[in-house]
Every structure is written in structure tokens, then in C-alpha cells.
N, C-alpha and C positions, 0 to 999 in steps of 0.2 A: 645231156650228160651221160657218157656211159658208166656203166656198175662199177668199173673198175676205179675209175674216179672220183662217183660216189663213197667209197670203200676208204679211198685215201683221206675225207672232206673230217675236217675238226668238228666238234660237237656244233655249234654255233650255223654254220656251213650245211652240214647234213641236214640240220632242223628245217633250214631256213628253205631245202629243197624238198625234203622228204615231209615238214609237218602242215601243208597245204592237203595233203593225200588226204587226213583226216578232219574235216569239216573243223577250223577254231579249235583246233585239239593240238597241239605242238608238243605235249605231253607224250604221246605216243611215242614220236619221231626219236623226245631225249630220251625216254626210257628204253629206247629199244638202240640206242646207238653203240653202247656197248657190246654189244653181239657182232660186230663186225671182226672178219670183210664177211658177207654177206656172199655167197656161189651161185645167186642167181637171184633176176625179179623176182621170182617164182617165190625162195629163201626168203628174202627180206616181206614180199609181201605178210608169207606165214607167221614170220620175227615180230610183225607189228600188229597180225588177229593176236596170235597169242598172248601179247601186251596187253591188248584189250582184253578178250578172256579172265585171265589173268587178275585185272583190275578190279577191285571194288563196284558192287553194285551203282554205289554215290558216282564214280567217276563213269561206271557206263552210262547211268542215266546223264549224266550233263554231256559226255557227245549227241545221246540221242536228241539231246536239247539244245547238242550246237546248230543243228540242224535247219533249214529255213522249213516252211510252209511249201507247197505247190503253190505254184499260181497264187502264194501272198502278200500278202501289203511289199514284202519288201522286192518282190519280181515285179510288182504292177511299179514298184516306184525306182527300179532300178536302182537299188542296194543290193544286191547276189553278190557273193564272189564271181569272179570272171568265170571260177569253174562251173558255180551252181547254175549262173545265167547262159553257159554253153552247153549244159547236160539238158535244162530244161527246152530248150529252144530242140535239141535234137529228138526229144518226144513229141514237138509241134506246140508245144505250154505257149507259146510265145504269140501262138496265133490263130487263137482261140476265141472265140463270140461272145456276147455278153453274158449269153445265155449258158454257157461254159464256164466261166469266167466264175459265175452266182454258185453255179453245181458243184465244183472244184471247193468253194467256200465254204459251203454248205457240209459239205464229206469234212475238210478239216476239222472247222467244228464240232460236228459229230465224233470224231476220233479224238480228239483233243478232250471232249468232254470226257469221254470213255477211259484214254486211259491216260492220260496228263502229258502229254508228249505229240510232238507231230508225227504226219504220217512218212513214212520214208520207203522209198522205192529206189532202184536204180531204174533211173529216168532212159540213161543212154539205151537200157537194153528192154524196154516199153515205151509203147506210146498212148495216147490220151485215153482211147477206148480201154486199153489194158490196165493202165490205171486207175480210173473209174472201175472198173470191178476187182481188184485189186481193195479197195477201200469196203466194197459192200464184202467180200471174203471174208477179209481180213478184219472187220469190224464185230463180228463173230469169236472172235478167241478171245482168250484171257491174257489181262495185262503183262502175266509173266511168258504167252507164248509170242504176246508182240515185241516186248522186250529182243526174245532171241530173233525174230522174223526181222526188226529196225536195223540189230546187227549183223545179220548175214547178209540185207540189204547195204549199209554200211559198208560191207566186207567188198562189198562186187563195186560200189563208188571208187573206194582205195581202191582194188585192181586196177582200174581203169585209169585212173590218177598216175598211178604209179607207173603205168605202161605209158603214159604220154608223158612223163616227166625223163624216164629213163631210156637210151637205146640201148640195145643190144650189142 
């Protein structure tokens, strides 16, 4: 679909294309539809951080919550979105050892315990080793600096979402 077309899409329409970008969040999608026509990916990307910014702590925490697990129950048992199981597979999550597999479990828990939320990475632009330190990093801050690290992780998911949903 190109932007331009995008642009033209009824609320309903827009949602149904654009609230995929954000992880079980279609909230984004309505609340930012109003701002249209949109001058660029580039525009609409920024149109829908700022939604989030924007948002209430309650509604950031429940995207960071919409969020799967690495490598968890719901990848080992294929339940992902089609998106989450294509981002993971392109970090190599997909093809992983058992002994991987325990390690990956291991760190969520840890983070989970920490700071009540999964871990989130853009999977597409890391892979397994980067990840794994990523988790020992990042398990070091405080719950209010993971919060904004979930969602500028978050922020790079949409981009990428959004550029394969949209042409130029």
C-alpha cells in the first residue's frame, strides 16, 4: 500500500493496516488517525511515538505488555504474530539449542522478576549473542530507565513494521 493511499483509508481501514505496527496495540493506530494525510513514513512513524509518549503510563505499560517473551512458550509453541515469529527467526531465535533455548529463559525471568514486564529488543537489528548481553546490560537499570529503553526498542519494531507495510 502506498502512503498515499494510506492517507485516503477510513478509520477502520487505516487501523486494520497500520495497528499491526504496534504489538496488540490498535489504540495507537485510532488515536493517531486523525492527523492525517500523513508527508511521509518517516511523519506517520513519528505521529504514532508521539501517541505513545503522549499516553499514560497505564497504556505504555500494557504495550510493553503486549509484548511476547524471546524465545517463549508462545515462539516454542508457535503463537507469535506472523510479525513477531519473522523478526525472531531473523535474529536466528528460531534456531537455537537447547542449551540456548534454557539461557534465553533464564534472562526473561530474571528481567521479568525485576521489573514486571518482558524483555524487548528489536530482534530484526540484533542477533542472539547481542541479545544475550543486551539482557545482562540492560538488567542493571532501573525499572523507569527500562520502561523508556522497551519503548525506543518498541519505536525501531514500528519502524520496521511500518516500512514493510508501506511503499514509497
Amino acid at each position: 500500500m502506498t502512503l498515499t493511499e494510506l492517507n485516503s483509508l477510513n478509520r477502520d481501514e487505516f487501523v486494520r493496516i497500520v495497528g499491526p505496527v504496534f504489538e496488540h496495540s490498535p489504540w495507537i493506530a485510532e488515536e493517531t488517525w486523525p492527523q492525517r494525510p500523513f508527508a511521509s513514513v518517516e511523519a506517520l512513524h513519528a505521529a504514532l511515538c508521539e501517541t505513545v509518549r503522549g499516553a499514560s503510563e497505564e497504556k505504555q505499560l500494557a504495550l510493553i505488555l503486549a509484548h511476547p517473551d524471546l524465545v517463549g512458550k508462545l515462539a516454542l509453541t508457535g503463537q507469535l504474530t506472523k510479525e513477531s515469529t519473522g523478526e525472531q527467526a531473523s535474529a536466528g531465535l528460531d534456531r537455537l539449542t537447547a542449551q540456548e533455548v534454557e539461557l534465553f529463559q533464564q534472562n526473561n525471568a530474571a528481567y521479568k522478576k525485576k521489573f514486571g514486564f518482558p524483555f524487548i529488543i528489536c530482534a530484526r537489528r540484533n542477533k542472539k549473542e547481542a541479545i544475550l548481553n543486551g539482557f545482562k546490560v540492560r538488567l542493571q537499570n532501573s525499572r523507569e530507565q527500562e520502561i523508556q529503553a522497551a519503548l525506543v526498542e518498541i519505536f525501531k519494531i514500528a519502524e520496521l513494521r511500518l516500512r514493510d507495510a508501506i511503499t514509497v
